[in-house]
C-alpha positions in Angstrom: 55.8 13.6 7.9 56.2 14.7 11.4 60.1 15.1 12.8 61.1 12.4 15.4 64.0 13.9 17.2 65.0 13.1 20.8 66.8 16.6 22.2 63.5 18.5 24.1 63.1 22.2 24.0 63.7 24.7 27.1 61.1 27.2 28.1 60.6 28.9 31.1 62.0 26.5 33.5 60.3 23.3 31.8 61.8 20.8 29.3 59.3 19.7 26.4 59.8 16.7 24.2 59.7 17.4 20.3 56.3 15.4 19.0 55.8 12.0 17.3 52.4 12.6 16.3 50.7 16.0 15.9 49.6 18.0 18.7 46.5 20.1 18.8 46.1 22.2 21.7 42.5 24.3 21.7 41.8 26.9 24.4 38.0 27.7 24.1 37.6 30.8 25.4 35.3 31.5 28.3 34.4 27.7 28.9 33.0 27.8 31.8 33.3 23.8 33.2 29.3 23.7 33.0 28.9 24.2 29.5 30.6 20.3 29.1 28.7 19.3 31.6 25.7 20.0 30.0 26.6 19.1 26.7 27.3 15.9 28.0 24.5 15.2 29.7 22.5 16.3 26.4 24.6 13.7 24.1 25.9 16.4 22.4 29.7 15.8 22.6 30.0 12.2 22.0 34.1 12.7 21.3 34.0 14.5 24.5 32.4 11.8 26.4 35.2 9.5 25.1 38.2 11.4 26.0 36.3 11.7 29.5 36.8 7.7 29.4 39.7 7.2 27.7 42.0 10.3 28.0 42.1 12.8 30.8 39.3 15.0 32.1 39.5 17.3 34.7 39.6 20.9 35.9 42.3 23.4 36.1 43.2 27.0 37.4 43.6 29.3 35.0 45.7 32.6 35.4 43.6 36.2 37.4 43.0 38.2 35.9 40.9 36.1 34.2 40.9 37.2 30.9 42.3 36.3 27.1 45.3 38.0 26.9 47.0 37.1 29.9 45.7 33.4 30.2 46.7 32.6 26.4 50.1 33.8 26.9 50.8 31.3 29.9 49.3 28.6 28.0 51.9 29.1 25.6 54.3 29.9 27.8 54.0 27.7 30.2 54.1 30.3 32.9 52.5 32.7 34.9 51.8 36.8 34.1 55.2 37.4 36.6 56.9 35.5 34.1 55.6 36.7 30.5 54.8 40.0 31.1 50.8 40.1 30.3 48.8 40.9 32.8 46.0 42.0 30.9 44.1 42.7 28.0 45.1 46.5 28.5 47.1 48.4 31.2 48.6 51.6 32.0 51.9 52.1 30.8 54.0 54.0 33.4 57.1 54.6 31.2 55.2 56.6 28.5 52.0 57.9 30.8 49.3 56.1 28.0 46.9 53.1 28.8 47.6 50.9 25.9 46.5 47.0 24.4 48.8 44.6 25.7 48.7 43.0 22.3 52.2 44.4 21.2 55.2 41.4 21.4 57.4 44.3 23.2 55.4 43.7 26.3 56.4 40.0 26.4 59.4 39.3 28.6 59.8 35.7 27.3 59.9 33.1 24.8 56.8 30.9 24.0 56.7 27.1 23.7 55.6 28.1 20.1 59.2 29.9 19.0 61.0 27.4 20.9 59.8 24.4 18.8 60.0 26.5 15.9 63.2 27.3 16.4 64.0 23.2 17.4 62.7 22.7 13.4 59.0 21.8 14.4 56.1 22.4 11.7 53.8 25.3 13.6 50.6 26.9 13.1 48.6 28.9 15.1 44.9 30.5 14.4 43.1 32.9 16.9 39.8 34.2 16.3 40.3 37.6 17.1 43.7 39.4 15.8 44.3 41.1 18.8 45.9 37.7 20.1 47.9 36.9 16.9 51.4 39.1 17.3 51.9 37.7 20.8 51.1 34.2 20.3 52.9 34.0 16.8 56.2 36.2 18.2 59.3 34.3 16.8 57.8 31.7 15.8 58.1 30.6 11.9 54.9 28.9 10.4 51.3 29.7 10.0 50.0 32.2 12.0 46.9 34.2 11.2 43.5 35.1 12.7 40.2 34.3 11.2 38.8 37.9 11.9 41.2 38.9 8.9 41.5 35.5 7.1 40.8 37.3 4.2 43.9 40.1 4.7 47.1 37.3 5.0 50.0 37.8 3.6 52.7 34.6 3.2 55.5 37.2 4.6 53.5 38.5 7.8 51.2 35.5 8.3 53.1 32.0 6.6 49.6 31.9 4.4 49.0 33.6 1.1 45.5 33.7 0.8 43.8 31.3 4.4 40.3 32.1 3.0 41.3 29.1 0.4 41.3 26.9 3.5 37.6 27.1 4.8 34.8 27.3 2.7 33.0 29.5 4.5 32.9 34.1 4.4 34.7 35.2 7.0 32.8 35.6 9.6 31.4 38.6 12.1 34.1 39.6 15.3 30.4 38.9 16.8 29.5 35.6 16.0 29.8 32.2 16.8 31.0 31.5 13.2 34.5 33.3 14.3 35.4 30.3 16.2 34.2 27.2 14.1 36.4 29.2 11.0 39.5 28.7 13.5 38.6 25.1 13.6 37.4 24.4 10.1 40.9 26.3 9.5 42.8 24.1 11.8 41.4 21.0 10.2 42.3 21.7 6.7 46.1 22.2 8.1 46.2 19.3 9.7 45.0 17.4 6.3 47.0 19.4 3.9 49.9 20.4 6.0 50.6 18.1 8.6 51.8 20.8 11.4 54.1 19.1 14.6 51.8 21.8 16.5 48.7 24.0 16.7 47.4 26.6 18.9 43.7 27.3 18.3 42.1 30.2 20.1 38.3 30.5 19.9 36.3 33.5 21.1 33.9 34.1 23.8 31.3 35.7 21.7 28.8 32.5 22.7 29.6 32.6 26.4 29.2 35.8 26.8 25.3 35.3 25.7 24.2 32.2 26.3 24.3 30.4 29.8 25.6 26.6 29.7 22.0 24.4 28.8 20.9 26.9 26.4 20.3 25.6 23.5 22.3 28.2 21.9 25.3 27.1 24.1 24.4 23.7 23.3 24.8 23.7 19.7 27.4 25.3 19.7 29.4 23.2 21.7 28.0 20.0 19.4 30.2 22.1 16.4 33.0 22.2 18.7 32.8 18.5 19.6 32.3 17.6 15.6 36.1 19.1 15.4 37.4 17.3 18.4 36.7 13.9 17.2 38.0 14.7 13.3 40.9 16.1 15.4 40.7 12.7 17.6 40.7 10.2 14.0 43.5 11.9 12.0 45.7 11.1 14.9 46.4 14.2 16.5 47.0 14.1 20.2 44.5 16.9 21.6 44.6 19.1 24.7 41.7 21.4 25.1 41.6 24.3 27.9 40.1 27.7 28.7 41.2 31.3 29.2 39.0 31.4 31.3 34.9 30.6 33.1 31.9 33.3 32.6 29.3 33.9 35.2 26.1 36.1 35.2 26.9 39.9 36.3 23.0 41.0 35.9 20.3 42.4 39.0 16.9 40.4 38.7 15.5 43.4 36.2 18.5 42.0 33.9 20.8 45.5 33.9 24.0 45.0 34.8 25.1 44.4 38.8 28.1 47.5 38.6 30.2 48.9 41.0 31.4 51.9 39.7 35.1 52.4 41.5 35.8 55.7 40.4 33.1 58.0 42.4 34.3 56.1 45.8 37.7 56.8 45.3 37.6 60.2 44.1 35.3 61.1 47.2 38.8 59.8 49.4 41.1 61.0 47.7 40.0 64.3 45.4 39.2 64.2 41.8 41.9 63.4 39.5 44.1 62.0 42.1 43.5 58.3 41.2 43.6 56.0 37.5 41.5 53.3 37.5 42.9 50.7 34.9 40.1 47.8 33.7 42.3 45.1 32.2 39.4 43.5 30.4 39.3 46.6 27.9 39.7 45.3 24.5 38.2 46.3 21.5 34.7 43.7 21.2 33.3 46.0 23.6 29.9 44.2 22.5 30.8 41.2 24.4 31.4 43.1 28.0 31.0 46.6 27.5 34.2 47.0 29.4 32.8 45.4 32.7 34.7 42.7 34.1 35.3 41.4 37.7 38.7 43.0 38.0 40.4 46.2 38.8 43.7 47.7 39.2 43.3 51.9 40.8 47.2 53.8 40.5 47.1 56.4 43.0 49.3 60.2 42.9 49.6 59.2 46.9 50.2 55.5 47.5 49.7 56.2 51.5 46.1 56.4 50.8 46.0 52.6 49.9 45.0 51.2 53.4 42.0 53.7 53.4 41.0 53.4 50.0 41.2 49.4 50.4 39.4 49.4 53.2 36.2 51.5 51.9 36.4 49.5 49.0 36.1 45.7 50.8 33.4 47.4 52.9 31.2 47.8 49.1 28.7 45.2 48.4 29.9 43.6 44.9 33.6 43.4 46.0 35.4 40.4 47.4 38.4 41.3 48.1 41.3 44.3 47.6 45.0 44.1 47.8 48.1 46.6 47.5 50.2 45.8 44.8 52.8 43.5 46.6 50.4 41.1 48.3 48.2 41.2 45.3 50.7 40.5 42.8 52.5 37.8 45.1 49.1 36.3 45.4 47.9 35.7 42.0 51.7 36.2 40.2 51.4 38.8 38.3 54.3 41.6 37.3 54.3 44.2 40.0 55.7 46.8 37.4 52.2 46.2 35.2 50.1 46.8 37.9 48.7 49.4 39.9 49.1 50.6 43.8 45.4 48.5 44.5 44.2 45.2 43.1 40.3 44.9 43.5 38.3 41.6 43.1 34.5 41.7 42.3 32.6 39.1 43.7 31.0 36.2 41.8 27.6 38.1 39.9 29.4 41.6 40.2 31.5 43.8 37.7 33.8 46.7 38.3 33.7 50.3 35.9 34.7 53.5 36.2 31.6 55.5 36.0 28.4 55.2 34.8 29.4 57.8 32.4 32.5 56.0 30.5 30.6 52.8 29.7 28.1 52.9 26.9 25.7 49.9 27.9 23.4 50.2 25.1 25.1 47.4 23.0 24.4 45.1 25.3 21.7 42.5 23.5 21.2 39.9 26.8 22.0 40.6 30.4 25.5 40.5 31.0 27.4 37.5 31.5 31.3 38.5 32.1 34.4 37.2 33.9 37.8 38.7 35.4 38.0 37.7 38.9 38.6 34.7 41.1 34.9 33.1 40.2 35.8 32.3 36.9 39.1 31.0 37.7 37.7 27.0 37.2 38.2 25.6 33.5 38.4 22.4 32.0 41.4 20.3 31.3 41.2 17.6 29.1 43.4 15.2 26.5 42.0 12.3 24.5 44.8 9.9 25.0 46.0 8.4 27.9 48.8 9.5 29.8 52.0 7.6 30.6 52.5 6.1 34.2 54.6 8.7 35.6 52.2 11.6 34.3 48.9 10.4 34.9 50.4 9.6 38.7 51.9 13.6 38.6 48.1 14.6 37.6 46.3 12.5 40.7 48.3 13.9 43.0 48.3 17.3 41.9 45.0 18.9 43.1 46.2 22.6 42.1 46.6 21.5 37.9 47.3 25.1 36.0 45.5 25.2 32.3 49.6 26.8 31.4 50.1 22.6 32.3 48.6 21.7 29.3 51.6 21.5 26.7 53.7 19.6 29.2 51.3 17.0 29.5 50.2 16.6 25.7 54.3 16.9 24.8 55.6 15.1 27.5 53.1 12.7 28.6 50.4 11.8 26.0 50.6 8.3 24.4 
């Protein structure tokens, strides 16, 4: 039965009421708002199309960079990067001189809407698709709390579950599939049934995205499965909020290789080779997906007085849309200025940013690349299948600038 208490939880500067009914909130990872659309005009989200007229439907800014790590971490915290720490997938790490995954909970420099409701006596479970995400998101939080790329590895001490392959009847699936993500859902469903959780967090990967352009049929299909969990979701009661980590764009030339700009031969030609670190926070390791590429950049340099001059070749290259020193960048898009180095640069909307040609093996790329990071894929969706109450749905219309790290105050404290 799901606990009906009336004290709220504290996180991060927000108050968040203990649920009545269970709450599911989904981030689809790189949902790009025109794969809905086009779903939708297909017929092939029906639920969807309901919440759209009876619930709330709309877009949101996510967090830049725009990539997994950071962007699931303020959903959950309700918070910008400045305030939990992540600011990427992968940064340089000043205090021991190594770039490192930012998938260790010692880089989090706050609590999670997760722990806190654990810790108010709330029923949790959380599933990611990939288990780079599942430390941080499940960091003191009691419950379930497992990925489905090792579904089959669980332990009830480490992960709440003894054996989560019992869940789903399905293998578990490929890091490179679209399987990964219907298993998170399939495994979400059976909890829901069987264990009645206050919350979830299900994190889906971008494997799909990152091949298929919205109105494939690829895309298409995939986002019918999606939509097939939404409304079983939708009819066992759950109150459902579903965002992204972030959009995906094309990053291809016409011949279908990748549009590049390759930071570190124009900055070592400024400032001598060996004399600068360039940092690309979309390293993970699915290097299938990107191949590393994504449409933002951080460059540490051993002589910070060379930022004006390095900035200002650098916004003078075709492909980038903007560079900023540390302060101004990090002030901008709220991000920790300790986690981030001397120059922040911006790829435009069809452009990625590498080192060199050299460091990125491009041969595992299958279609022409389709990647994200910057600004352009800052645009998600934002959608709950109930109504809200008065005072919320009159806080959403006049809000233009809505924040996908809204979402769990307006499904906890403003869902009907």
């Amino acid at each position: 039965m799901t606990m009906n208490s009336s004290a709220p939880v504290s996180v991060n500067g927000r108050h968040y009421r203990v649920p009545v009914h269970p709450v599911i909130v989904v981030c689809i990872d790189g949902c790009e708002p025109a794969y809905f659309e086009h779903a939708l005009a297909a017929r092939a989200m029906p639920a969807l199309a309901r919440f759209r007229q009876q619930g709330v439907y709309r877009l949101a800014r996510c967090v830049v960079p725009t990539f997994t790590n950071p962007n699931n971490l303020s959903i959950v915290t309700g918070a910008p990067p400045s305030i939990h720490g992540i600011s990427g997938n992968y940064f340089y790490d000043p205090a021991t001189g190594q770039e490192v995954m930012m998938n260790d909970p010692k880089f989090l420099s706050c609590e999670t809407i997760l722990a806190a409701l654990s810790r108010a006596g709330c029923r949790m479970a959380v599933v990611t698709a990939k288990d780079k995400l599942r430390r941080l998101l499940g960091h003191g939080m009691q419950g379930v709390c497992f990925s489905s790329e090792k579904a089959d590895q669980t332990t009830k001490d480490e992960h709440g579950i003894e054996r989560a392959t019992e869940l789903v009847r399905m293998p578990v699936p490929s890091v490179y599939s679209a399987e990964l993500s219907e298993y998170v859902l399939a495994a979400g469903l059976e909890l829901l049934t069987r264990q009645r959780p206050d919350v979830m967090y299900l994190s889906l990967t971008d494997y799909v995205q990152h091949k298929h352009a919205p109105g494939t049929p690829a895309a298409t299909a995939f986002y019918a499965m999606l939509d097939r969990y939404f409304d079983a979701y939708d009819r066992a009661g759950a109150v459902l909020g579903v965002t992204a980590d972030h959009g995906m764009n094309g990053k291809a030339q016409s011949d279908g290789t990748p549009k590049v700009v390759y930071l570190r031969p124009i900055v070592d030609a400024l400032v001598g080779s060996g004399r600068a670190r360039v940092i690309l926070p979309i390293t993970d390791p699915y290097v299938v997906h990107h191949g590393a590429l994504g449409s933002f950049a951080t460059i540490y340099l051993d002589d910070a007085t060379q930022g004006p001059a390095v900035a200002a070749r650098l916004v003078s290259t075709p492909g980038i849309a903007a560079v900023y020193d540390n302060e101004i960048g990090c002030a901008r898009f709220e991000l920790p200025r300790e986690r981030v180095g001397d120059l922040i640069v911006i790829g435009d909307t069809d452009t990625v940013l590498g080192k060199s040609a050299e460091e990125h093996d491009l041969s595992l790329l299958e279609e022409p690349l389709r990647s994200h990071g910057g600004v352009s894929e800052q645009t998600v969706p934002f959608v709950i299948n109930r109504p809200l109450d008065a005072a919320h749905a009159a806080r959403l219309a006049r809000h233009a600038d809505v924040r996908n790290f809204d979402l769990f105050d307006y499904v906890l404290n403003g869902a009907s």
